[in-house]
C-alpha positions in Angstrom: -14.2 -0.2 17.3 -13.1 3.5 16.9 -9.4 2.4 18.3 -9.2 -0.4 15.5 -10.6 2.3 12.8 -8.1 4.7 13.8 -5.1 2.3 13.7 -6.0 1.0 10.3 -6.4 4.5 8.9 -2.7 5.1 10.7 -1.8 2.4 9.3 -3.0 3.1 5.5 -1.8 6.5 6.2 1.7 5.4 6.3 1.8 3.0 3.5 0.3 5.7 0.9 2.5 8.5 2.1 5.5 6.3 1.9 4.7 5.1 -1.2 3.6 8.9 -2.7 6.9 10.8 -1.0 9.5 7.8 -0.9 11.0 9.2 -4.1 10.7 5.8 -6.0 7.4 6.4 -8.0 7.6 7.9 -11.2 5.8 11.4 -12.2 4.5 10.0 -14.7 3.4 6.5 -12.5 -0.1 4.3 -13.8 -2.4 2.7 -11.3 0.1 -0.8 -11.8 3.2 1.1 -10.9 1.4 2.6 -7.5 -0.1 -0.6 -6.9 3.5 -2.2 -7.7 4.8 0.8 -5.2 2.2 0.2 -2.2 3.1 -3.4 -2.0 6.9 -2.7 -2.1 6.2 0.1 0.7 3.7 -2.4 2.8 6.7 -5.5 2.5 9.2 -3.2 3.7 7.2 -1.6 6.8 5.3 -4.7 7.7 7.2 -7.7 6.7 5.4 -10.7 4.5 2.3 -10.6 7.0 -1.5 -9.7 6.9 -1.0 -6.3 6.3 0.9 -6.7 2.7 -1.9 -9.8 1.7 -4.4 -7.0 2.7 -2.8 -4.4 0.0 -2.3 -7.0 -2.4 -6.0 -8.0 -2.0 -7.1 -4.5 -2.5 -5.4 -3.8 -5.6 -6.7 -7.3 -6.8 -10.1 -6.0 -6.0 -10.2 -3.2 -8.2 -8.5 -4.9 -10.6 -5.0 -3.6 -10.8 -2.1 -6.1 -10.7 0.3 -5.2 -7.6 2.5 -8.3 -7.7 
């Protein structure tokens, strides 16, 4: 369990940082845009797989459109 925790965290890690110092998000960026921004950065490190349906989910969770 702790191996699979810490290669999800790795993995989330990656996605947000991308997404926060990939130099496509606007200062001025809303929840949408970041959503928009973590899906874009999830697609291009992971492909159309579980991984980019599990950020999408999240965001649709909290109710912020990321598609």
């Amino acid at each position: 369990m702790a191996v699979t925790a810490t290669r999800e965290r790795q993995w989330a890690t990656r996605k947000w940082y991308g997404t926060l110092t990939g130099g496509e998000l606007a200062e001025d960026a809303d929840f949408a845009s970041f959503a928009r921004q973590t899906a874009a950065s999830a697609r291009s490190l992971f492909g159309e797989g579980d991984e980019l349906q599990a950020v999408l989910k999240a965001w649709r969770t909290v109710g912020v459109p990321a598609g």
